[in-house]
C-alpha positions as MATLAB code, in Angstrom:
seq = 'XXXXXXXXXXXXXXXXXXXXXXXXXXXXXXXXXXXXXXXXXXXXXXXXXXXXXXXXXXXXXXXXXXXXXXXXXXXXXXXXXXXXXXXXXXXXXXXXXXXXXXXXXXXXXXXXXXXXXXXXXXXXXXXXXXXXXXXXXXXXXXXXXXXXXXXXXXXXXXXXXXXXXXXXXXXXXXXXXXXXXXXXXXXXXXXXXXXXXXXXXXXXXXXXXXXXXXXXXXXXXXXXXXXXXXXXXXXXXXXXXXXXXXXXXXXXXXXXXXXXXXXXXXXXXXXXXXXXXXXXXXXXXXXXXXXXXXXXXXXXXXXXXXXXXXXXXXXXXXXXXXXXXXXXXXXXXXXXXXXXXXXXXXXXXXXXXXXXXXXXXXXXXXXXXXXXXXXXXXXXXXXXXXXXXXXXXXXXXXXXXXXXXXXXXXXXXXXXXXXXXXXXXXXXXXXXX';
ca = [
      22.113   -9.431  -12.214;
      18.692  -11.102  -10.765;
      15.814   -8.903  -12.776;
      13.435   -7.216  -10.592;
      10.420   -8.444  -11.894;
       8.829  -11.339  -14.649;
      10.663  -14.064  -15.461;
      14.331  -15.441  -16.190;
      16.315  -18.325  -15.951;
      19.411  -19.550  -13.559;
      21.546  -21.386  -15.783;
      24.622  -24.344  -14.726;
      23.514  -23.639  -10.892;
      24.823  -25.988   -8.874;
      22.361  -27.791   -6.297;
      22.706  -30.247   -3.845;
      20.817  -33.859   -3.420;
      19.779  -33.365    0.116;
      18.109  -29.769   -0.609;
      16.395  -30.766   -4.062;
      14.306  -33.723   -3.391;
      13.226  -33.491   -6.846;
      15.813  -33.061   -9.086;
      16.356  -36.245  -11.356;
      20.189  -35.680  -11.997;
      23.322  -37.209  -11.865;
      24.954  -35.663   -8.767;
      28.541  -35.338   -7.727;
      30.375  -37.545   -5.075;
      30.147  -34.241   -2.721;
      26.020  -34.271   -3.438;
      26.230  -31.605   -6.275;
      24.777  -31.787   -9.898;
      24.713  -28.994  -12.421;
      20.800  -27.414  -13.449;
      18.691  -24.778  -14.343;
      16.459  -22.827  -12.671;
      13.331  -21.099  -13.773;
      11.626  -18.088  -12.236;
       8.330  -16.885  -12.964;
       5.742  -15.137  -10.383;
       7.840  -15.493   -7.672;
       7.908  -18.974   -8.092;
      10.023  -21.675   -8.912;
       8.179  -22.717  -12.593;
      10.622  -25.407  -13.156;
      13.698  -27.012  -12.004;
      15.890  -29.449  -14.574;
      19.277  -31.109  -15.062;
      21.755  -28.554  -16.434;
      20.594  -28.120  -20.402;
      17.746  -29.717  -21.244;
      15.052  -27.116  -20.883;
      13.997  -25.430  -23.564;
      16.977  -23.121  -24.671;
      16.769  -19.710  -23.333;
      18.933  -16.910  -24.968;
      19.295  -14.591  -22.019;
      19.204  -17.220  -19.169;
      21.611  -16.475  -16.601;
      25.287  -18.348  -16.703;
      25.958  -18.959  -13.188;
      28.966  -20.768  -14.208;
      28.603  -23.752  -11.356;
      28.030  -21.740   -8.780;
      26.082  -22.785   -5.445;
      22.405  -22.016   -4.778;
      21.339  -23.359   -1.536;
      17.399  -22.878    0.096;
      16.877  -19.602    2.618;
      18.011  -21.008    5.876;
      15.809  -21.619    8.524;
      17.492  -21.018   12.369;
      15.424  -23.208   14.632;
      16.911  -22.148   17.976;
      17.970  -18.613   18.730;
      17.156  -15.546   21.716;
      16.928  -12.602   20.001;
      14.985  -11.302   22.869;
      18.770  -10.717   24.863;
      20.738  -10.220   21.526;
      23.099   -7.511   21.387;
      23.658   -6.569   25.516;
      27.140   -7.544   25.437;
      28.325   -3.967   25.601;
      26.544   -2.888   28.265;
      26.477   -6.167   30.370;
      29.661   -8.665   29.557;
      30.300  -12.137   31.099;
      32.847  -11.226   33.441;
      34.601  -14.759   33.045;
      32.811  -16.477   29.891;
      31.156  -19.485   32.211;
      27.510  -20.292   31.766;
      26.845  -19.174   35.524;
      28.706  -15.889   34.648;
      26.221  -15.364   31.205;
      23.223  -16.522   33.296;
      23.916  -13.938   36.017;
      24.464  -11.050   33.481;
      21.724  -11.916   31.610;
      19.597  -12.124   34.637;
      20.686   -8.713   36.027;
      20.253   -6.802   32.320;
      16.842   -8.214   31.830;
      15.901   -6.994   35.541;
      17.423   -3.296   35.057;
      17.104   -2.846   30.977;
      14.626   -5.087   29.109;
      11.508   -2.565   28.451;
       9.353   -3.011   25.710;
      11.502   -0.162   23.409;
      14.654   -1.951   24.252;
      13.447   -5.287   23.559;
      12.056   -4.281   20.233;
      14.811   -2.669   18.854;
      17.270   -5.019   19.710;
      14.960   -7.642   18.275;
      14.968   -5.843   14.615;
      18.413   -5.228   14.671;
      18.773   -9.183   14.982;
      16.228   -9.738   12.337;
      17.475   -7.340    9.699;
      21.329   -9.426   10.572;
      19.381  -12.520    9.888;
      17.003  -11.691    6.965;
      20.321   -9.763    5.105;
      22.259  -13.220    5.599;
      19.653  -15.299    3.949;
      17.574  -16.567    6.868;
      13.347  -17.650    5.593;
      12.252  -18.496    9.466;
      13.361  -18.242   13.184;
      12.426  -19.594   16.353;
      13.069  -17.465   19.012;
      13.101  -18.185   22.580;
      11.439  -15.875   24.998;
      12.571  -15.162   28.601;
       9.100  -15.453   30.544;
      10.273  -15.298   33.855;
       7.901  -12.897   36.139;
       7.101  -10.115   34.569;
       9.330  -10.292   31.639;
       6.562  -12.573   30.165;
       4.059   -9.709   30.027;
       6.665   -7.559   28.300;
       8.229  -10.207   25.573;
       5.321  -11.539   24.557;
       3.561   -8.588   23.211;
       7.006   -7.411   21.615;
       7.243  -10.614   19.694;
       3.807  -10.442   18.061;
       4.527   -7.243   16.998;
       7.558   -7.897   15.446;
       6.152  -11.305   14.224;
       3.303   -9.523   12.108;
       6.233   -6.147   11.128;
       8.300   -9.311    9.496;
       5.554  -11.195    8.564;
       6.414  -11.920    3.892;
      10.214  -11.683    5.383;
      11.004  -14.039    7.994;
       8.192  -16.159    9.278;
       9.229  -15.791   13.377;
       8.124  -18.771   16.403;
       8.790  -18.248   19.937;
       9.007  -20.210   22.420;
       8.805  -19.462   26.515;
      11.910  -20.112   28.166;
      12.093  -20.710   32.269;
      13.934  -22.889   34.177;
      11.842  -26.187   35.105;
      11.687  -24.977   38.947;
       9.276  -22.514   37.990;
       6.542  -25.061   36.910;
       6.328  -25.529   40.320;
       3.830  -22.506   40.462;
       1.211  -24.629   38.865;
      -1.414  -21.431   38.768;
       1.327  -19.102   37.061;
       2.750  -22.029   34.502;
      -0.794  -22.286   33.453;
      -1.674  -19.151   32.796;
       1.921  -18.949   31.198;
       0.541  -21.625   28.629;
      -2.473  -19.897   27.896;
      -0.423  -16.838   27.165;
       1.540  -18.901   24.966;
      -1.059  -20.804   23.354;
      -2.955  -17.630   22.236;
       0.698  -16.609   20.437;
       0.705  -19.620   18.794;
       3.780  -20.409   20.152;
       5.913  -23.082   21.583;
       6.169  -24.278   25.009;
       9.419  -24.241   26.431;
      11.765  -24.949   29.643;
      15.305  -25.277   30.886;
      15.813  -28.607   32.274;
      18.198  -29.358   35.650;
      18.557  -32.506   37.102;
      15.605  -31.510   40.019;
      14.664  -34.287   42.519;
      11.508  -33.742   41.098;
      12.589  -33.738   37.573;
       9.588  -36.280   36.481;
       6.637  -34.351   38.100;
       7.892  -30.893   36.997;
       8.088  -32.537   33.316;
       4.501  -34.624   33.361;
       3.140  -30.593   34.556;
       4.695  -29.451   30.938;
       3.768  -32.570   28.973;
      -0.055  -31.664   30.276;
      -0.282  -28.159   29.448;
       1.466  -28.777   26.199;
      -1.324  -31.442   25.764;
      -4.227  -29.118   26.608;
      -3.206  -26.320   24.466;
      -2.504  -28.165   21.351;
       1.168  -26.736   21.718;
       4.742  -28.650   20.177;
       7.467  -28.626   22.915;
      11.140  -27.066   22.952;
      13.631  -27.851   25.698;
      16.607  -26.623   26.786;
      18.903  -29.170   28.223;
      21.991  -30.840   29.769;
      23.954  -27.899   28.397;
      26.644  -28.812   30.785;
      29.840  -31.605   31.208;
      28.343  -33.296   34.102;
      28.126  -36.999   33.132;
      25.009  -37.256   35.723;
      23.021  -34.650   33.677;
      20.495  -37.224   31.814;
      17.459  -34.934   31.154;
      17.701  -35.584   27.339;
      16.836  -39.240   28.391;
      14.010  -37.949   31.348;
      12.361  -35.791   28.275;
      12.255  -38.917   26.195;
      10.530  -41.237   28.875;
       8.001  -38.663   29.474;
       6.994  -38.058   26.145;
       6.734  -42.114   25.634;
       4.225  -42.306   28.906;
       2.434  -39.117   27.813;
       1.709  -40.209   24.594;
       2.805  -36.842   23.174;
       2.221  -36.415   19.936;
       3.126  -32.977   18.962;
       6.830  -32.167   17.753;
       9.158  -31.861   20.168;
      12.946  -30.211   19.977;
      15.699  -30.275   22.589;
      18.516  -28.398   22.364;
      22.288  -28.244   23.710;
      22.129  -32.371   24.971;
      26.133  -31.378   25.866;
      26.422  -34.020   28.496;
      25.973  -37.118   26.162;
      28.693  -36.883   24.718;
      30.762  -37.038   28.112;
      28.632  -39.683   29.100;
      29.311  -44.008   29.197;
      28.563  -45.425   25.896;
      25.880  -47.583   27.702;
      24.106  -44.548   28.914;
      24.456  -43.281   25.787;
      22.759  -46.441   23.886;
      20.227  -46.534   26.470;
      19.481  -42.568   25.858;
      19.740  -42.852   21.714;
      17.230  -45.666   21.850;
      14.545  -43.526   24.275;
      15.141  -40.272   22.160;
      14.238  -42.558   18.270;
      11.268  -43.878   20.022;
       9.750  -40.932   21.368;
      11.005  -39.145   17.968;
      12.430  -36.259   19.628;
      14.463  -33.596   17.216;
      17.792  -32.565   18.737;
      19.715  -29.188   17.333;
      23.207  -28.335   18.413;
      24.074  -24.751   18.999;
      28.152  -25.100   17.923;
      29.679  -22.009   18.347;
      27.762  -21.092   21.979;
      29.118  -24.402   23.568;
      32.358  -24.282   22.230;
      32.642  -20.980   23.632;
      30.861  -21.874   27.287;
      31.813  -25.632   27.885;
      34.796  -26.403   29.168;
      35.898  -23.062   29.963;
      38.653  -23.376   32.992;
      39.807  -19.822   33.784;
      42.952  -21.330   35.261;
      45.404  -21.031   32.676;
      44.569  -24.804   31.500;
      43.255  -25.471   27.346;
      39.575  -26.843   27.093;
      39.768  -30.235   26.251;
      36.486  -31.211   24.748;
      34.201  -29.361   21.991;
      31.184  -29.124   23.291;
      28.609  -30.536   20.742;
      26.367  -33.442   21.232;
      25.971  -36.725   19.670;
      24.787  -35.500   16.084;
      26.217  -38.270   13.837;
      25.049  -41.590   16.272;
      21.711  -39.476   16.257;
      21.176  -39.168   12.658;
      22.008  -42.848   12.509;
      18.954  -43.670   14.355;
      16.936  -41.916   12.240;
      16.511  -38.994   14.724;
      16.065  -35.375   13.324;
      19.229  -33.223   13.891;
      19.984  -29.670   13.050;
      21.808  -26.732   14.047;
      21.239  -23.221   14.872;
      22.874  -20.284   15.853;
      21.686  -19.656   19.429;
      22.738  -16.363   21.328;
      24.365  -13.445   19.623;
      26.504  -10.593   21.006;
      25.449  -11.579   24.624;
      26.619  -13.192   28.019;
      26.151  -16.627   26.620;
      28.165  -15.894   23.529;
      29.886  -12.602   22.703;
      30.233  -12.859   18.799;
      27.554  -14.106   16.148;
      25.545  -12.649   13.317;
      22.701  -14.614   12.914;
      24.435  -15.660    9.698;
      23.726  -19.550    9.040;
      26.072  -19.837    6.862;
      28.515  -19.370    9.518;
      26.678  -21.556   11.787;
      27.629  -24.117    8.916;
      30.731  -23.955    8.307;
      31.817  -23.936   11.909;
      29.494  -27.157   12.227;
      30.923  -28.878    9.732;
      34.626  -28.094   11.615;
      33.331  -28.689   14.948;
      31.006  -31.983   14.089;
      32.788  -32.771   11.113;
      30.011  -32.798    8.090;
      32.013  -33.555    6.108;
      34.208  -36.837    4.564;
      31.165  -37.402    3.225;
      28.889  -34.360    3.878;
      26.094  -36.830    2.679;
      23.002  -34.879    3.605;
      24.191  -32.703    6.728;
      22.775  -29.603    5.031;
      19.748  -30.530    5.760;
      20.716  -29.371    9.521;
      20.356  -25.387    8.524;
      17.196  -25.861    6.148;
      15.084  -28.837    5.466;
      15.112  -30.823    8.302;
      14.457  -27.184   10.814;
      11.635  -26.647    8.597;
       9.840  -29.840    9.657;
      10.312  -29.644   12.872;
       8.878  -26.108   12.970;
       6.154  -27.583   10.824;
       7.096  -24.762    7.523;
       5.666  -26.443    4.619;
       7.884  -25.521    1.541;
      10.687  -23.827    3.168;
      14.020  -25.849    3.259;
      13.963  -26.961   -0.146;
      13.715  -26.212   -3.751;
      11.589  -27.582   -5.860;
       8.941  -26.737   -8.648;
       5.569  -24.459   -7.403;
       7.527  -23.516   -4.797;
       8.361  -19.414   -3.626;
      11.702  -18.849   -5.297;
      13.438  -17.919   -2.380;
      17.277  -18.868   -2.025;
      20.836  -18.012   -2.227;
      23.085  -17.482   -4.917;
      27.015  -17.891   -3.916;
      30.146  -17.359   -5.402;
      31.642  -20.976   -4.083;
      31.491  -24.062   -6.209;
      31.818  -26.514   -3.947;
      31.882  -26.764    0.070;
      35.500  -25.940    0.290;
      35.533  -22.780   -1.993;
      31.760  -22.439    0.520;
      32.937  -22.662    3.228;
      36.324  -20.983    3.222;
      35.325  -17.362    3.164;
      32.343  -15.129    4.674;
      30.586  -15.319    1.082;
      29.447  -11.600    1.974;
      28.751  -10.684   -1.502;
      25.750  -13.597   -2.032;
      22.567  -12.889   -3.495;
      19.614  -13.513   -0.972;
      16.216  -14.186   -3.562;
      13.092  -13.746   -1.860;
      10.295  -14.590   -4.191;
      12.187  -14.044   -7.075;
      13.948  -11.027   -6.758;
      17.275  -10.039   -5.350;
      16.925   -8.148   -1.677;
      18.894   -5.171   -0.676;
      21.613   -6.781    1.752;
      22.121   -4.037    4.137;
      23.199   -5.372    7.441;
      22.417   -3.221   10.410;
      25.446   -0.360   12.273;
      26.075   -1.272   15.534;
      25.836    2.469   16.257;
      22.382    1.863   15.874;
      22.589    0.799   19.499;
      24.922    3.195   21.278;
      22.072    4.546   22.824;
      20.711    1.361   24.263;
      24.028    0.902   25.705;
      24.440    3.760   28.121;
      22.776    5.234   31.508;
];
């Protein structure tokens, strides 16, 4: 039991390496040492090697279990979460999600709708353990004057819960509209939020992307891209971002997601992309479980034959920032998710293979998301900081990561939340008419 209130102690915890920058210990070949953990105020007062703090007679035997950071999920749409009932993808291809998505936002996505199926996503996420979100927003004309205003609410409603980014998500073609893309910025700029396109191998690729590099520039704003989230080899955007931000000068973070094609593509492409993408220090997440659901998908009675997933572990050798996120839930794009990042995890580490040796990959779902969405604190756990993390039952990645863990303990400064996940009855009427 987690008191409610003053202090107490977390006793043979088990924490990893990558997650406790701070913790002189003696860790475990899989990353793990054994330690204790002391609340007080919310925070974390102090944070030592299993046993030698001062002796507490009603700390807490954990017994070895696993406390991990709040998860931070750096690349998700909870703006179009939860259609799937009322508008499938009639074949499971990207063009089919895109066109159902397109459609439902046209006929359904009012202000109400948007908003409720927003919270329902947030409760999912804050009940599973999630600290912080980036969202992308739809801002295709007028669903920009709609969104927007929806997401600050909710922003300031969750505001001590999750801390929530967006970022505005169009297609590159519509940059062409100088006048509106400007204004777009602006609106985006005042939201303090994130700048963000869809990239498509456009015969105008470079202009359209020195148009977003300046109105990132002019606004102050970091940069978030959606891109080559298909399997054709001659889809290179991830390298077209990279030489744009080197002859902008950009200084401001920038994350691309999805990067799907490198990993179809020649190893001297490849090489020549790695190399652009360290120098202009671009962060890269992978969204595993939405393109192993989308890519590759034949219809014609043949098995997919590739995963997916981008070029994580060459990335991380370069020193480039990697993560990964859970992307759409219960929608076209992917029609299962929770928002859990646990999940996200443990199908990551199956998909990319994080594991043999799991070394610091989960960083991917905390600390390295956090910098890149520029969260000071959150990610980690360390001494002074909020005492916000999860308690599981697993003592080591494969007891972790072979069941749900539905019965962990989210702590959010200090005290045990009520983990009440949302009914999807809740919805019903969204669904209908």
């Amino acid at each position: 039991m987690i008191p409610t209130s003053g202090s107490y102690r977390l006793a043979n915890v088990r924490l990893h390496r990558s997650l406790t920058p701070d913790l002189a210990a003696a860790f475990d070949q899989d990353g793990f040492a054994l330690a204790d953990i002391t609340v007080a105020d919310g925070k974390i007062a102090d944070l030592a090697p299993h046993g030698r703090a001062v002796a507490q007679p009603d700390a807490i035997d954990l017994a070895g279990r696993i406390v991990l950071p709040c998860f931070v999920d750096c690349h998700t749409h909870i703006d179009k979460g939860h259609i799937w009932p009322r508008k499938p993808n009639p074949d499971g291809t990207f063009m089919g999600a895109l066109n159902a998505t397109g459609a439902d936002r046209a006929a359904r996505w009012s202000a109400e709708d948007v908003a409720r199926r927003m919270d329902f996503s947030l409760r999912s996420a804050y009940a599973h353990g999630t600290k912080a979100l980036r969202t992308h927003l739809d801002s295709v004309p007028p669903q920009e004057e709609i969104s927007w205003p929806v997401f600050e609410t909710m922003r300031e409603k969750w505001r001590g819960r999750i801390d929530l980014q967006a970022a505005c998500l169009l297609g590159i073609e519509g940059v062409r509209d100088k006048a509106w893309f400007e204004r777009l910025a602006k609106r985006v700029a005042v939201a303090k939020g994130v700048l963000g396109v869809v990239t498509y191998m456009v015969p105008d690729l470079e202009e359209l992307l020195d148009q977003v590099f300046a109105q990132a520039i002019e606004h102050g704003l970091d940069l978030d891209f959606h891109a080559d989230e298909t399997d054709d080899v001659a889809a290179i955007s991830l390298k077209k971002i990279a030489e744009a931000s080197l002859w902008n000068s950009f200084e401001g973070n920038i994350l691309v997601g999805h990067c799907c094609s490198l990993a179809r593509q020649p190893d001297l492409e490849v090489l020549d992309t790695l190399d652009k993408v360290a120098k202009a220090r671009l962060a890269v997440v992978s969204l595993p479980m939405c393109n192993l659901y989308l890519q590759d998908r034949r219809n014609n009675g043949t098995t997919p034959r590739w995963r997916g997933v981008t070029l994580l572990h060459e990335m991380k050798a370069r020193g480039i920032k990697v993560a990964v996120a859970s992307d759409n839930t219960r929608d076209p794009f992917y029609a299962y998710g929770d928002l859990d990042m646990l999940e996200v995890y443990r199908m990551a580490t199956r998909i990319l293979h994080f594991d043999h040796p799991v070394g610091d990959w989960p960083r991917a779902v905390a600390a390295t998301p956090a910098e890149v969405m520029r969260l000071d604190g959150a990610g980690t756990l360390a001494a002074g900081g909020s005492a916000d993390f999860i308690v599981f039952k697993g003592r080591n990645w494969t007891e972790l990561l072979s069941r749900p863990e539905s019965d962990r303990i989210v702590v959010r400064e200090g005290r045990a939340i009520e983990r009440q996940l949302p009914d999807y009855a809740e919805l019903d009427e969204l669904m209908v008419g």
